[in-house]
N, C-alpha and C positions, 0 to 999 in steps of 0.2 A: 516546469520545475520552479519557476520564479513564483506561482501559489504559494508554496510552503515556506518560504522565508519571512514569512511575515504570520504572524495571530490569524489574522483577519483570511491570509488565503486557503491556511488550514481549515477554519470555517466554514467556511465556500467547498473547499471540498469533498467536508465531512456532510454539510449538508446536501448537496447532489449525490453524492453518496445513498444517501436516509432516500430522497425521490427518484433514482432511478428503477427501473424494473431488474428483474432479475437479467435478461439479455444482455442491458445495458451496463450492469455492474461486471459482468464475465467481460466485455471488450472493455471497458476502463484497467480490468487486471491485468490484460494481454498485453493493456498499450501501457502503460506504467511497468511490466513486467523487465526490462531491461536499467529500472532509476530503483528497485525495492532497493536496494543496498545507500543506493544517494539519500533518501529519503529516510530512512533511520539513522544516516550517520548526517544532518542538514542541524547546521547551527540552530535551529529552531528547535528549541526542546519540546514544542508540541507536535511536532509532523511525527511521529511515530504513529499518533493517531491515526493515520488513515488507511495503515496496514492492518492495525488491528481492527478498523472499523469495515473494511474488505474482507477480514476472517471472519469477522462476526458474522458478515451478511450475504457474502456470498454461500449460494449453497454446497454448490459443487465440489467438495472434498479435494477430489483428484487434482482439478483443476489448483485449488490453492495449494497441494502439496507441491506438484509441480510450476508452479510460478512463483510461490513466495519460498514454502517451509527449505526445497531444497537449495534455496539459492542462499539463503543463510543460513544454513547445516555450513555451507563451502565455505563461506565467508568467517564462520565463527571456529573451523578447524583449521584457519591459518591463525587468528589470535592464538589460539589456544598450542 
């Protein structure tokens, strides 16, 4: 979690990201799957970037509906 505080570790993220295989992008989703909500709300206004760089690239639908899209459906029906 201490990447995304900074420019530079967003970076780093986004580009392992871009070189991982697809295997490896599905267990980076699984293992960040409990911080998606940290990391979009992270004083850093570019860490959002690596949720959407995870939707983009990962293949798997299901997979990112159930790790990301539902957990901030939850998250954005208590703001609301």
């Amino acid at each position: 979690m201490e990447l995304i505080d900074c420019r530079e570790g967003v970076k780093l993220c986004l580009d392992v990201i871009n070189y991982a295989t697809a295997k490896d992008r599905k267990v980076i989703l699984k293992n960040i799957k409990s911080n998606i909500w940290d990391i979009i709300m992270s004083n850093n206004s570019n860490s959002y970037l690596i949720i959407l760089k995870l939707i983009h690239c990962v293949d798997d639908t299901i997979l990112i509906d159930k790790f990301i899209l539902k957990d901030m459906k939850q998250k954005m029906d208590k703001f609301l």
